[in-house]
C-alpha positions, 0 to 999 in steps of 0.5 A, spaced: 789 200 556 783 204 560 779 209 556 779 215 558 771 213 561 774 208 565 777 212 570 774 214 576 776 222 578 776 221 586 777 229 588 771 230 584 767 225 587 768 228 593 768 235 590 761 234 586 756 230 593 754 232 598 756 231 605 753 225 608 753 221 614 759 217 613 764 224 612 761 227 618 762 220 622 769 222 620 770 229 623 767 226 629 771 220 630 777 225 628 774 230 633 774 225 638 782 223 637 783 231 638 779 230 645 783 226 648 789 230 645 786 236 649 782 231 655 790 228 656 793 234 656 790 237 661 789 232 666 795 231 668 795 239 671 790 237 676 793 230 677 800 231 678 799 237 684 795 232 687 800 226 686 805 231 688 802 231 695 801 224 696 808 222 694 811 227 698 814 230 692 817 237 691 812 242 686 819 243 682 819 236 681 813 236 677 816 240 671 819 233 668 812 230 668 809 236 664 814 236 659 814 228 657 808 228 654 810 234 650 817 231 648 813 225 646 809 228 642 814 232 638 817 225 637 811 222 634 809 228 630 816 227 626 817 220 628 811 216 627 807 220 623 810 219 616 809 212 617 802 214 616 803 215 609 806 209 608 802 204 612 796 208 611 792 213 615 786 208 619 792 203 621 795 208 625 789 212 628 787 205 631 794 202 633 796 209 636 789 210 639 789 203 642 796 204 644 794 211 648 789 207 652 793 201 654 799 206 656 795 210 661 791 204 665 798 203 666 799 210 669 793 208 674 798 203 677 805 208 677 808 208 684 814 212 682 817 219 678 821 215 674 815 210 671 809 217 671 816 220 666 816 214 661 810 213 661 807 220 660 812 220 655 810 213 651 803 216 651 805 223 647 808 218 642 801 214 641 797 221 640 803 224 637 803 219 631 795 218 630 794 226 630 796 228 624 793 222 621 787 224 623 788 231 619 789 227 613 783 223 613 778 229 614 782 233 609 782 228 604 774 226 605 772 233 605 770 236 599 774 243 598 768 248 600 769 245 605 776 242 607 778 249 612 772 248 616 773 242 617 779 241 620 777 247 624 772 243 626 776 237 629 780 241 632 776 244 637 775 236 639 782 238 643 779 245 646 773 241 648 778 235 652 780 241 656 773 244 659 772 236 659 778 234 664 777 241 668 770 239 669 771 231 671 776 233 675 772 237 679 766 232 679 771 226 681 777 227 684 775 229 691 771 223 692 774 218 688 782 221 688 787 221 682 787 215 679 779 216 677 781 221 673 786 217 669 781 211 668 776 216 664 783 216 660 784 209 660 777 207 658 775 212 653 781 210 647 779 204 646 771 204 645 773 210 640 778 205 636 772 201 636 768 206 633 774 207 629 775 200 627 767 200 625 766 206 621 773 210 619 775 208 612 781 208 609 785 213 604 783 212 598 789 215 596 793 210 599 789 205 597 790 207 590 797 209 591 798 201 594 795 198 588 789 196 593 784 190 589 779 196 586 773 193 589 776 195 596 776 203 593 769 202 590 766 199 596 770 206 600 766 210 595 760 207 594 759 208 602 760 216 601 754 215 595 750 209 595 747 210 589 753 208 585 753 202 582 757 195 582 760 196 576 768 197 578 772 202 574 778 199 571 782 206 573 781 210 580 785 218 579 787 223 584 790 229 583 797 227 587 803 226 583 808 224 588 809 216 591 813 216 597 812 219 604 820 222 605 820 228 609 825 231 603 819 231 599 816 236 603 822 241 600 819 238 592 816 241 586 817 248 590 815 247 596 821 248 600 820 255 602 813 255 604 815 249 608 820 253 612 816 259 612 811 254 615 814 251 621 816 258 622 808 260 623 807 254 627 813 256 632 811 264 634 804 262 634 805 255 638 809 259 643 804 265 644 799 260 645 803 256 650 805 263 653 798 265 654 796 259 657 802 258 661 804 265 665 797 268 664 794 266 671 800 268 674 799 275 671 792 276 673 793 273 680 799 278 681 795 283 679 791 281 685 784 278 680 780 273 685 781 266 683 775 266 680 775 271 675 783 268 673 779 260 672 774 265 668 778 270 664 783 263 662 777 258 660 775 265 655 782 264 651 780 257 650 772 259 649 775 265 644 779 259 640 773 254 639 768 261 637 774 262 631 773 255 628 766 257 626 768 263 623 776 263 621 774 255 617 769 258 613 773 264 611 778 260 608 774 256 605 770 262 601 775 267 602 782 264 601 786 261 606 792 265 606 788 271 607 784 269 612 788 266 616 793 273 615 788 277 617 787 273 623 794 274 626 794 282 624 787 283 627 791 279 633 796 284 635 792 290 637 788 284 641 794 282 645 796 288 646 791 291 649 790 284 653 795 288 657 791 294 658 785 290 660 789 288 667 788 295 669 781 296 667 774 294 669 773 286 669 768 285 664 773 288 659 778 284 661 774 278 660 772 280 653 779 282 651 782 274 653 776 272 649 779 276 643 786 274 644 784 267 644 779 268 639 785 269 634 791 266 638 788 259 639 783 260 633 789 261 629 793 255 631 786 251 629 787 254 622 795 255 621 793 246 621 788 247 616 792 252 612 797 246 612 792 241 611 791 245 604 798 246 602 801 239 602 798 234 597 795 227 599 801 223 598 805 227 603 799 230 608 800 227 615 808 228 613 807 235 613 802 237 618 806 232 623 812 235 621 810 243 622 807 240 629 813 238 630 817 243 629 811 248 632 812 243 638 820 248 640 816 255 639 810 253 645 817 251 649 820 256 648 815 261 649 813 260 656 820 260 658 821 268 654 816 269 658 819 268 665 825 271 663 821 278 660 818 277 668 824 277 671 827 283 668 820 287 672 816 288 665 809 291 667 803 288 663 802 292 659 809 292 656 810 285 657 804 283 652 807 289 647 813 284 646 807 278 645 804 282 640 810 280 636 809 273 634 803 274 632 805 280 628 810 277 624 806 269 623 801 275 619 807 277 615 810 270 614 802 268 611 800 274 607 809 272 604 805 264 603 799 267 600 803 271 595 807 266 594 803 259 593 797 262 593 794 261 585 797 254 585 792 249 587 796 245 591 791 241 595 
């Protein structure tokens, strides 16, 4: 039987250093994961109009080859991610990283509809299973002042990968065609499971969790603090009372409610968000905006996304994450209602009100993650982060289709975003309930 001395306290290890090299070699190796999340996600938009010419396919055809990779990831995140818990988080990075590259050389090689299908739909399962992992390794190796941020900071990798896929195409496929697009794709995940394979650590709550020989622990911690010694303790400690990853441990020790409400928060904020992305060039080329200013005014959503993740991580860190995050959306309804006045105004203030709605819809979307992040315990992380995922996934389908229905019933602008500023209202009320609810107990 150890001595109180001979344990070893991880989270206050991770609490009391100071963030070095190989922590923030984390956020950027998970950061690149999100990139091509972000990078895969909008490369297929320019790509499939093009392959639509050259296959001689009707544009209505296009909708299935948008929505697998869509539906694979919903798979993954409620599929795969659990095995994360219980295989262990690095191990699915660099499986579903590796796995991600190979499934999109060989959409290089796709000659048919039905190939370009399966395989875009094997590929959002790859992404789908490493993402969530990818979350739990930043969480878990983040000190607390600054775990918020730093989710929100590897997810900004996924808006990055969408001004990346934009910019490549732009420089690559009028020269080189389609397919040089999806070689970048291709090329990229391997080097970066490498990388990966190199210098991202395991859990070391899984390796406790497993019963790990603890000269594999110590030598985990001893790169975060090279000035520990090579005396092992007999006993390593985390805070996690739970030991499996069964998503019913999800509705345990009182989490039943703020996991349902959760899921809740990811599906109106997922579907605003898809919404806007999806319908708002339509709207601003209806109401006879140039091209230009429509690529500018949606590219500012994106932009509004990233800014917040600079601003919201470190109000949840410092502030709380319930009320942060609350006020978020709640200052986002009078954002997206006058994004519907701004469509009849001059275009700077159009431009600035899509930065403002995307500062809170994308930003809350970055944030809602790390909210989840905090929530769950380590044990059960990549469980609940992929399972709100998920689940949100039904939220960003749904939205884009309330939209188009709301079209058709000749709903002008102004009224239309009226109805948008809903989500966001109610994703406001639902997080100041967590808060009220959760909000004293440390359940991360």
């Amino acid at each position: 039987m150890s001595s109180l001395q001979d344990v070893f306290h991880v989270p206050n290890f991770i609490d009391s250093r100071r963030v070095g090299g190989v922590q923030y070699g984390i956020v950027v190796l998970c950061g690149l994961v999100m990139f091509l999340d972000g990078f895969d996600t909008q490369a297929i938009s320019y790509v499939a109009p093009v392959i639509a010419r050259e296959w001689g396919i009707a544009r209505e055809a296009l909708g299935p080859i948008f929505s697998a990779a869509l539906v694979g990831l919903m798979i993954g995140y409620l599929g795969l991610a659990p095995l994360s818990d219980r295989f262990g988080h690095r191990r699915l990075v660099l499986t579903s990283t590796a796995g991600f590259g190979l499934l999109t050389l060989l959409t290089v090689f796709a000659t048919s509809v039905l190939q370009l299908i399966m395989l875009r739909f094997l590929t959002g399962i790859a992404l789908g299973a490493a993402i969530p992992s990818t979350v739990a390794l930043t969480t878990e190796f983040s000190p607390k002042r600054l775990r918020a941020s730093f989710v929100l900071a590897i997810y900004c990798g996924f808006s990055l990968g969408f001004v990346a896929a934009g910019g490549l195409a732009a420089a690559l496929m009028p020269d080189y065609g389609w397919r040089s697009l999806l070689w970048v794709g291709a090329a990229t995940p391997p080097a970066l499971a490498a990388l990966a394979f190199a210098f991202l650590p395991e859990s070391v709550e899984f390796m406790i969790r497993t019963k790990r020989n603890g000269m594999e622990i110590w030598g985990v911690l001893k790169r975060i603090d090279r000035t520990l010694g090579n005396d092992v303790p007999s006993t390593f400690s985390t805070n996690e009372k739970e030991r499996t990853s069964a998503v019913a441990n999800l509705f345990k020790s009182g989490r039943a409610i703020g996991t349902l409400v959760l899921w809740l928060v990811f599906g109106l904020n997922l579907a605003l968000f898809y919404a806007l992305q999806s319908w708002l060039p339509t709207i601003l080329g209806g109401e006879g905006f140039r091209i230009g200013t429509v690529a500018l005014a949606t590219s500012l959503t994106t932009v509004g996304g990233i800014v917040a993740a600079f601003v919201i991580g470190p109000a949840m860190d410092r502030l709380g994450p319930y009320g942060s995050l609350a006020t978020l959306y709640l200052v986002g309804v009078p954002c997206v209602v006058l994004l519907g006045l701004a469509v009849s105004a001059p275009v700077w203030i159009l431009l600035a009100s899509t930065f403002f709605a995307g500062f809170c819809v994308s930003g809350g979307q970055k944030s809602v993650i790390a909210l989840a992040a905090i929530f769950y315990p380590a044990p059960i992380r990549s469980t609940g982060v992929g399972w709100a995922l998920g689940i949100g996934r039904l939220g960003g389908i749904a939205g884009p289709l309330l939209v188009g229905i709301l079209l058709k019933m000749n709903l002008g602008p102004r009224l239309l975003f009226c109805y948008a500023a809903i989500p966001m209202l109610l994703a406001g009320v639902s997080v100041m309930f967590l808060g009220r609810r959760y909000g004293k107990p440390d359940l991360a």
